[in-house]
PyMOL commands that place a pseudoatom at each C-alpha (Angstrom):
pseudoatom trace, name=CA, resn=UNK, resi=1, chain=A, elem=C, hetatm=0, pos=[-41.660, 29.175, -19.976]
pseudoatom trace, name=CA, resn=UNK, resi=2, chain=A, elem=C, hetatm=0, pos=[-38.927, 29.731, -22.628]
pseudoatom trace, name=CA, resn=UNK, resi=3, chain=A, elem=C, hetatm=0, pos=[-38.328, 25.771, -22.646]
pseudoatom trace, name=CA, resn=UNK, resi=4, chain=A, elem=C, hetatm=0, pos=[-42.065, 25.050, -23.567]
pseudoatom trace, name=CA, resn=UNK, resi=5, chain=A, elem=C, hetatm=0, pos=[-42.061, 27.494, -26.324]
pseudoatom trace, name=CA, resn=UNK, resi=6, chain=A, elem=C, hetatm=0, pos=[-38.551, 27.300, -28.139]
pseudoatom trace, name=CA, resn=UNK, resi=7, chain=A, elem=C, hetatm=0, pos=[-38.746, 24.911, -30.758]
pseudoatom trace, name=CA, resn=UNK, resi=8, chain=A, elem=C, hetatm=0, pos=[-42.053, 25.557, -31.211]
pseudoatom trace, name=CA, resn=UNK, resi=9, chain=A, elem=C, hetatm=0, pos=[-42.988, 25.981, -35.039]
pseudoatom trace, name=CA, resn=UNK, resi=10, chain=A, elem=C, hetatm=0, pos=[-46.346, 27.146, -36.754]
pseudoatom trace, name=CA, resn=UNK, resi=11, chain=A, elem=C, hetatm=0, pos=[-49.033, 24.550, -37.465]
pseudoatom trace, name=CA, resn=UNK, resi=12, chain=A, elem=C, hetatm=0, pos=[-48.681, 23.545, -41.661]
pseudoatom trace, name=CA, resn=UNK, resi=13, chain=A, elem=C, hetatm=0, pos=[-50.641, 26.544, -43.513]
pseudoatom trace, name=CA, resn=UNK, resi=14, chain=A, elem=C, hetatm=0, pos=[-50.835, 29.109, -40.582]
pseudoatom trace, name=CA, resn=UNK, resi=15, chain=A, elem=C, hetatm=0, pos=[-48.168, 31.562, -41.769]
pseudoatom trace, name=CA, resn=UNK, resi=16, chain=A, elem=C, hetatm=0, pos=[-49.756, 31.633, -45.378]
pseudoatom trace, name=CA, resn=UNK, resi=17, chain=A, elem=C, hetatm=0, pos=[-53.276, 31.667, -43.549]
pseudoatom trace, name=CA, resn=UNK, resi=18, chain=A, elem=C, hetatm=0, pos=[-52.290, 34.883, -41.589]
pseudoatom trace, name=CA, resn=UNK, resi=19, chain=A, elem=C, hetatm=0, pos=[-50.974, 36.358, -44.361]
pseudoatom trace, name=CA, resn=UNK, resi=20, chain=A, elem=C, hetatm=0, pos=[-53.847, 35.887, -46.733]
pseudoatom trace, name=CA, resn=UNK, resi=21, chain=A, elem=C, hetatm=0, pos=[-56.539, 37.224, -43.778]
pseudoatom trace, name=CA, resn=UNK, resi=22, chain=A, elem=C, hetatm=0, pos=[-54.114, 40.001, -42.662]
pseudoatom trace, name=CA, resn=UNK, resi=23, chain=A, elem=C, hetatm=0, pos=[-56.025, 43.535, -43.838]
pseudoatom trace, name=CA, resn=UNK, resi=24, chain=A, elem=C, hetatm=0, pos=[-58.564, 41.621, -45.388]
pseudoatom trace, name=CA, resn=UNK, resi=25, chain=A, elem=C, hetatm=0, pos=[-60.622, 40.685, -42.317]
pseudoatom trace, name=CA, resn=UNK, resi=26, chain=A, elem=C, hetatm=0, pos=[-60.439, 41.267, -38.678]
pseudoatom trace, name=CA, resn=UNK, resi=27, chain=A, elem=C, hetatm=0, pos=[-58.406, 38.116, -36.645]
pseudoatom trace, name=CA, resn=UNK, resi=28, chain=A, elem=C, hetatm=0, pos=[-57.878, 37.658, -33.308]
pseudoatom trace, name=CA, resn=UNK, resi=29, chain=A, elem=C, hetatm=0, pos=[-56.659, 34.650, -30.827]
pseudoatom trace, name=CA, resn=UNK, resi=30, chain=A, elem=C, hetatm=0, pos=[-58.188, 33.679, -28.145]
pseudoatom trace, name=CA, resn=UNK, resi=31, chain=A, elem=C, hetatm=0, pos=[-56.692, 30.387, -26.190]
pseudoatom trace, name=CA, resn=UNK, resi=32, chain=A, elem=C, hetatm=0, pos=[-57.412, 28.805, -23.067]
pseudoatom trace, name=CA, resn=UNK, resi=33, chain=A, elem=C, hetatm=0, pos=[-53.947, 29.164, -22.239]
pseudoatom trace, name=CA, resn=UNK, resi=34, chain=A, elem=C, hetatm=0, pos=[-52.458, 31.396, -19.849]
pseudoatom trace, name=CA, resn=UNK, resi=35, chain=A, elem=C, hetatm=0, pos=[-52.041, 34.953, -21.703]
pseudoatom trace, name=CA, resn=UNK, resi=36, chain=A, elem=C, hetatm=0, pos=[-47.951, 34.829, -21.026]
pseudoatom trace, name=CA, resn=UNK, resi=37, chain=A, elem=C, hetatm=0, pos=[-47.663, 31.595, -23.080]
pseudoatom trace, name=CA, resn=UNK, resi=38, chain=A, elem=C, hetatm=0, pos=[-49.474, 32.682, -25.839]
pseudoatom trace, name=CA, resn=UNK, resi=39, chain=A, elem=C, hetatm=0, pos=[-47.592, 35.888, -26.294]
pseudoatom trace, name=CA, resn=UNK, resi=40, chain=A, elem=C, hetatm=0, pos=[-44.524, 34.107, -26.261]
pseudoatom trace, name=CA, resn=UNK, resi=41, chain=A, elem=C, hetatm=0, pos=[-45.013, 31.359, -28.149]
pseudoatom trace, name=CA, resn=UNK, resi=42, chain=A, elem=C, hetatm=0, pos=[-46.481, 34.707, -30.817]
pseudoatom trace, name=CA, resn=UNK, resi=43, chain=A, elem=C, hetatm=0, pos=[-43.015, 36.187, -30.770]
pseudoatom trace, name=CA, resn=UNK, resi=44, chain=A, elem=C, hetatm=0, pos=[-40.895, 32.730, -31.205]
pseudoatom trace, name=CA, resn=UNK, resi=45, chain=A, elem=C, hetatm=0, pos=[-43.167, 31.342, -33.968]
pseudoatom trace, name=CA, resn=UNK, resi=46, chain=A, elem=C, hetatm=0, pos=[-43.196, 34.979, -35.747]
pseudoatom trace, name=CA, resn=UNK, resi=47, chain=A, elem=C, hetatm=0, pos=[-46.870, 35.649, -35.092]
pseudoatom trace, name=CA, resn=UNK, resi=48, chain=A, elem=C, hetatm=0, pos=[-46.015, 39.026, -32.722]
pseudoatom trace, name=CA, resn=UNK, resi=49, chain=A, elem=C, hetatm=0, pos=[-48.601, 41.583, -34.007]
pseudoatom trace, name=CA, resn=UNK, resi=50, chain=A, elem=C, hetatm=0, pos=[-50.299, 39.292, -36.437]
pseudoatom trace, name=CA, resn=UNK, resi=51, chain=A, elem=C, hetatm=0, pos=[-53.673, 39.376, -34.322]
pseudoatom trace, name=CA, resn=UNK, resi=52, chain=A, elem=C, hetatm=0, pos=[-55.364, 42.613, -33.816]
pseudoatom trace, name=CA, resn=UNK, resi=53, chain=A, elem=C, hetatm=0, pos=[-56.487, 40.800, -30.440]
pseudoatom trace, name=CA, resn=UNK, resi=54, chain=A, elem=C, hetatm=0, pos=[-54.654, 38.457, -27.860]
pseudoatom trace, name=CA, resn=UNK, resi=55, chain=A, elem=C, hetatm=0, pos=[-56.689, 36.922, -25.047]
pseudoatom trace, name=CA, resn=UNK, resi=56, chain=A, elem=C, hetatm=0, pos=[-55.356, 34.418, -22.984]
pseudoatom trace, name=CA, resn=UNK, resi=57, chain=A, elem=C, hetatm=0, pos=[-57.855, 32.348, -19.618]
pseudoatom trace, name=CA, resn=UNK, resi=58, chain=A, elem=C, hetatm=0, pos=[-56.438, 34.676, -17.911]
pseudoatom trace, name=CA, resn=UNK, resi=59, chain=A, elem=C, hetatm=0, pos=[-58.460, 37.441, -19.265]
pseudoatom trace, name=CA, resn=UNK, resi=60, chain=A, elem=C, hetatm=0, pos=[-61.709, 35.919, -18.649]
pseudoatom trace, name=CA, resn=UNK, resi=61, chain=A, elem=C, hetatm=0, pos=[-63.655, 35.135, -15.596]
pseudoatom trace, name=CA, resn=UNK, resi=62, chain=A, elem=C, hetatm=0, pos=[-64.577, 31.280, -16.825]
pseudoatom trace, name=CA, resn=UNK, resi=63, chain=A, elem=C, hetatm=0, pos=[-62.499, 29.442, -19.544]
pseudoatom trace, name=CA, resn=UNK, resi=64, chain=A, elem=C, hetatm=0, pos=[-63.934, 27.508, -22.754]
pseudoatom trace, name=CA, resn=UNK, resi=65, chain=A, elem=C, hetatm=0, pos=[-65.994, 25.654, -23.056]
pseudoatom trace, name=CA, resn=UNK, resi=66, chain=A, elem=C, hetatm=0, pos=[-67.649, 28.859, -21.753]
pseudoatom trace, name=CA, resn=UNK, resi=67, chain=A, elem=C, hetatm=0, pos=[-68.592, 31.391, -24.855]
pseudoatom trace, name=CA, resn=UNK, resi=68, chain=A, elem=C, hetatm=0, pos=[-67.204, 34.272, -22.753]
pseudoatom trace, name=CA, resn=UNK, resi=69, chain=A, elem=C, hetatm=0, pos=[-63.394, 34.402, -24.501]
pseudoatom trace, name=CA, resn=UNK, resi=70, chain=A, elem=C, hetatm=0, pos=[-64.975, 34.300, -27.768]
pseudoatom trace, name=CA, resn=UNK, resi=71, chain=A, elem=C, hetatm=0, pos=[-67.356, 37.070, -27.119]
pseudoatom trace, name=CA, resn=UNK, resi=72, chain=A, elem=C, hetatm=0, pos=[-64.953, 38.978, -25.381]
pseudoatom trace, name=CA, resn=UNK, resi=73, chain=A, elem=C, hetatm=0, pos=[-62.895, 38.707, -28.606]
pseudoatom trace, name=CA, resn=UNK, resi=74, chain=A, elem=C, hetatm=0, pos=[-65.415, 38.982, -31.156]
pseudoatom trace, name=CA, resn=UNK, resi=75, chain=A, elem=C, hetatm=0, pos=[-66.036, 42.557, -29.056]
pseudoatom trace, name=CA, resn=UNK, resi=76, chain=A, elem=C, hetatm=0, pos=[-62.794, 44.763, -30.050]
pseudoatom trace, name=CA, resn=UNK, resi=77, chain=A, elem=C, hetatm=0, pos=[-62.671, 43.656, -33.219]
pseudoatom trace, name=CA, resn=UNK, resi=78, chain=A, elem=C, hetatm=0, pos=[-65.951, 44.633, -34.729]
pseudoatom trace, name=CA, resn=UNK, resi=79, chain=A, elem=C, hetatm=0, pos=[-67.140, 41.318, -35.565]
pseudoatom trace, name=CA, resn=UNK, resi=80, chain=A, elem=C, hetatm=0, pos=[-70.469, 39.977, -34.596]
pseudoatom trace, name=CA, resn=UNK, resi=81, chain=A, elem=C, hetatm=0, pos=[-69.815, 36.393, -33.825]
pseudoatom trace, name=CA, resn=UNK, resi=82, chain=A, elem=C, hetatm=0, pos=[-72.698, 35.495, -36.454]
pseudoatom trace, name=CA, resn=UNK, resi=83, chain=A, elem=C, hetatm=0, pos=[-70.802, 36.791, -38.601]
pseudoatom trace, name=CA, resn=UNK, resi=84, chain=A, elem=C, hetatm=0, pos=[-67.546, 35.116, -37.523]
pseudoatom trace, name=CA, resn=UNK, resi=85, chain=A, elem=C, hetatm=0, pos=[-65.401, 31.818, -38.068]
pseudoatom trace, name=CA, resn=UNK, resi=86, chain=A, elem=C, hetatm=0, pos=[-62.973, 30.076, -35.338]
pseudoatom trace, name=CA, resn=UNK, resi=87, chain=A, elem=C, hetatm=0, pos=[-60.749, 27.542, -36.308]
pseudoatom trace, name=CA, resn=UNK, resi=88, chain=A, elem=C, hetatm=0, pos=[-60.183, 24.879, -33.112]
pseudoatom trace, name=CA, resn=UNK, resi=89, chain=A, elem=C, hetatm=0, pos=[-58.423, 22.273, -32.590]
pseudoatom trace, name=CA, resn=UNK, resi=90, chain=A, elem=C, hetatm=0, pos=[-60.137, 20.985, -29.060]
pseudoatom trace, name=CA, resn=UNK, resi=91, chain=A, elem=C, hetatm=0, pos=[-63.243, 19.646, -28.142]
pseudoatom trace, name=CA, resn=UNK, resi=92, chain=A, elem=C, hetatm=0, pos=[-63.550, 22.138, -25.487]
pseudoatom trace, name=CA, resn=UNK, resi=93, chain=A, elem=C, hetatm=0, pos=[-62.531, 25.139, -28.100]
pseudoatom trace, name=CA, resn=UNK, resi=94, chain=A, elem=C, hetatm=0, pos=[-65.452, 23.413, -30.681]
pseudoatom trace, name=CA, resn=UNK, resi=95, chain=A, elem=C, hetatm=0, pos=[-68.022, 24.071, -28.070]
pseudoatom trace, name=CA, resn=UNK, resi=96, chain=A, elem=C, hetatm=0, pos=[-67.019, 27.553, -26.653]
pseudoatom trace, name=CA, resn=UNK, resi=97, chain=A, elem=C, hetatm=0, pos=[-67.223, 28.737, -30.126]
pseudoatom trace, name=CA, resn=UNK, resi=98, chain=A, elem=C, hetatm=0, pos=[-70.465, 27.518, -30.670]
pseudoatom trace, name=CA, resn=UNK, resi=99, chain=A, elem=C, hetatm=0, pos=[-72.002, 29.207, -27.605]
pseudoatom trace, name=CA, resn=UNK, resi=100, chain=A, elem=C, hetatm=0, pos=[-70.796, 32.056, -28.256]
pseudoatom trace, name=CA, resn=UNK, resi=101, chain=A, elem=C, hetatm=0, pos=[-73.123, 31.646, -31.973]
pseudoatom trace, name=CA, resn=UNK, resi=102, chain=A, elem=C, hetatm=0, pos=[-69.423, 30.891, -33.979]
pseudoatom trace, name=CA, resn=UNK, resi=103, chain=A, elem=C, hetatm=0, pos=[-69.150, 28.845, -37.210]
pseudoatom trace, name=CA, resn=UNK, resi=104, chain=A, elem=C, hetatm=0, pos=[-66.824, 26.741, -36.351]
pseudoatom trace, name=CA, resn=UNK, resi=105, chain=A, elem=C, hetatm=0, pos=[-64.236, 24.602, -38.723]
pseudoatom trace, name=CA, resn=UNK, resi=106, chain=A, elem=C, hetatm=0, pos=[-62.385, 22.159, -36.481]
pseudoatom trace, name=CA, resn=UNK, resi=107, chain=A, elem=C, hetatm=0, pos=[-58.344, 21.460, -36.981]
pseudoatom trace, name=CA, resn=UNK, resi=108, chain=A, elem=C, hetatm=0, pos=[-57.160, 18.696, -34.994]
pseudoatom trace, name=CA, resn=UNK, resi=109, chain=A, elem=C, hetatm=0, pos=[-54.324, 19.239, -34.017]
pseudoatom trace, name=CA, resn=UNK, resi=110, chain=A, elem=C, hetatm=0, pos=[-53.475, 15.354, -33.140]
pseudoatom trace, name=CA, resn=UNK, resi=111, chain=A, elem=C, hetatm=0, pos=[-54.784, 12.259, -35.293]
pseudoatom trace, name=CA, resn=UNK, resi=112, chain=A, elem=C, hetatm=0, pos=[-58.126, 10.874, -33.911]
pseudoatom trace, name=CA, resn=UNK, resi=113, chain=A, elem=C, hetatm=0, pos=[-59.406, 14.066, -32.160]
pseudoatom trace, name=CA, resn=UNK, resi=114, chain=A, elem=C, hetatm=0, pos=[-63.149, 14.174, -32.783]
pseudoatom trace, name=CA, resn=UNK, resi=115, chain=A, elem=C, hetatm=0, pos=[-63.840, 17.744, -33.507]
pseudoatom trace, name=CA, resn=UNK, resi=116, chain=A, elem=C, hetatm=0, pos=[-68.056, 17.938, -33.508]
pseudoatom trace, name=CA, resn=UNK, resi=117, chain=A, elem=C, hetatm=0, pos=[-67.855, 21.419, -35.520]
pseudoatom trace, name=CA, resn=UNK, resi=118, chain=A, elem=C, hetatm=0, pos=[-69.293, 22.621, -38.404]
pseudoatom trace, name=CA, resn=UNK, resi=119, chain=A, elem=C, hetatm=0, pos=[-66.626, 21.239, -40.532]
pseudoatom trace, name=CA, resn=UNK, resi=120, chain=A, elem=C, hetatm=0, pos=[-63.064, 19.743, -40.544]
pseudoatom trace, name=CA, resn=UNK, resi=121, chain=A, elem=C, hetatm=0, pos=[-60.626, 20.724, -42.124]
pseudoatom trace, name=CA, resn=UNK, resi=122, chain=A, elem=C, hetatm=0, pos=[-57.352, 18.044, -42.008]
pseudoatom trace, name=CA, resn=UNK, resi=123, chain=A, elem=C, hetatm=0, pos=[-55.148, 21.114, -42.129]
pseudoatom trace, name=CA, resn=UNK, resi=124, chain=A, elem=C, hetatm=0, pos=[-54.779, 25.053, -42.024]
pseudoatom trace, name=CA, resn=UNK, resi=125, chain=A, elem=C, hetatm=0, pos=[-53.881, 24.997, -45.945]
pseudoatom trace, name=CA, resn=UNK, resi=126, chain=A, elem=C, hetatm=0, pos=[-57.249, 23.397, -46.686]
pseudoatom trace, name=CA, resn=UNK, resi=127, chain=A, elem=C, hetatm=0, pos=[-59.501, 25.090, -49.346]
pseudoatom trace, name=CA, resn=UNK, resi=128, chain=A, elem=C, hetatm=0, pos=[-62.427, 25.133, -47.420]
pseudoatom trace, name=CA, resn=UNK, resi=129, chain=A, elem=C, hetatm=0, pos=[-61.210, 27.795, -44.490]
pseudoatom trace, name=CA, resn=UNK, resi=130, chain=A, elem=C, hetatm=0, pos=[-60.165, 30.513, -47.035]
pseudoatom trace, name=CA, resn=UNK, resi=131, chain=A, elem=C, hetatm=0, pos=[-64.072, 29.682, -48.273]
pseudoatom trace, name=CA, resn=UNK, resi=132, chain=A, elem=C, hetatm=0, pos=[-66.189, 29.861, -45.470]
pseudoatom trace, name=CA, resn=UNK, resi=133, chain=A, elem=C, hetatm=0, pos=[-64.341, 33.057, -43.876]
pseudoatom trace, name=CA, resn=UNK, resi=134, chain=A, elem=C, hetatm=0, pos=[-64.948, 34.444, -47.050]
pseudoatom trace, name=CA, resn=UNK, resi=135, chain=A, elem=C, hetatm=0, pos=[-68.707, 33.624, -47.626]
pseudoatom trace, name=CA, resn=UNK, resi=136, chain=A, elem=C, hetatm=0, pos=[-68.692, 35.404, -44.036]
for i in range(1, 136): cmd.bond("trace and resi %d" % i, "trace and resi %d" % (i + 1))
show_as sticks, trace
zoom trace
């Protein structure tokens, strides 16, 4: 696992993202990846911590596009997904979001993804995130 995630660096905007949301609003992670990865790619990109909540497909019983990861995130934190906003960067992310009653802002994370959410943003730096988390 070490070779997937050395190397690995955050996505344009995400340190400066984290940093703005960090003690103003409750944010959590919750990937369709196995729970292992995720932590470690956390702790190589300098994320360990930054997420009141980690949750990885292997703490759910069925994987996005099922609603259940968001929910089961959305639970420990206090939020009411309503009241929420997930930032994707997957088709199958974009859906489980919405399920689970999400506004979502899609991120591609690779030129000519179609993202059908309720906005796109080309990048974690854009404007618009900072904006709709806070008119949540």
């Amino acid at each position: 696992m070490g070779e997937v995630v050395n190397g690995t660096v955050p996505r344009p905007g995400a340190v400066e993202l984290v940093d703005g949301l960090r003690g103003r609003v409750p944010i959590g992670l919750a990937s369709n990846s196995p729970r292992a990865l995720v932590e470690a790619t956390l702790n190589v990109t300098g994320f360990d911590g930054a997420f009141a909540v980690v949750l990885g497909v292997d703490d759910v019983e069925r994987p996005k596009p099922d609603a259940e990861i968001y929910l089961a995130a959305c639970e420990p934190l206090g939020a009411r997904p309503s009241d929420s906003v997930a930032l994707e960067d997957s088709p199958t992310g974009v859906a489980a979001a919405r399920a689970a009653g999400i506004y979502v802002i899609g991120v591609p994370s690779y030129e000519g993804v179609e993202l059908d959410a309720d906005e796109v943003a080309e990048s974690l730096a854009h404007p618009s995130i900072q904006k709709a988390i806070a008119a949540r």
